[in-house]
C-alpha angles and dihedrals in degrees: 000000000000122000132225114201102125096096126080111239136162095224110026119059086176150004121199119183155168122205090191095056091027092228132135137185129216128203113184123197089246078066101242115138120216115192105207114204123198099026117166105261089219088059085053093052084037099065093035088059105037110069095185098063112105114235094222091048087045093050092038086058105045100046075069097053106115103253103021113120130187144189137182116267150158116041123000102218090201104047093038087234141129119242126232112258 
């Protein structure tokens, strides 16, 4: 996985992803986490060589991409748990 947290956004603290097994991973300021699966591989380089992209714009398109699916994980700030990857 690389990680993007370089960029200033309103929504998106990190991005980690991979553009072999087309996952990435999404990590909001409210602290929820989304894992993305079939992501194009060409939106993940995408994002990795184009500094100018927003993380927030970048993860509210691809979530519409045919095909892409998500799901919450990581930590549930309200129930103090750990998600299921």
């Amino acid at each position: 996985m690389y990680y993007v947290e370089d960029r200033t956004s309103t929504c998106v603290e990190t991005i980690a992803a991979c553009p072999i097994k087309r996952v990435a991973i999404v990590r909001y300021h409210n602290g929820r986490e989304y894992t993305y699966s079939n992501v194009p591989a060409l939106a993940i380089i995408n994002l990795f060589l184009n500094s100018s992209i927003s993380l927030g714009f970048w993860a509210n398109k691809v979530k519409r991409f045919k095909g892409v699916t998500y799901k919450e994980t990581g930590f549930n700030l309200y129930s103090k748990a750990l998600l299921g990857v």
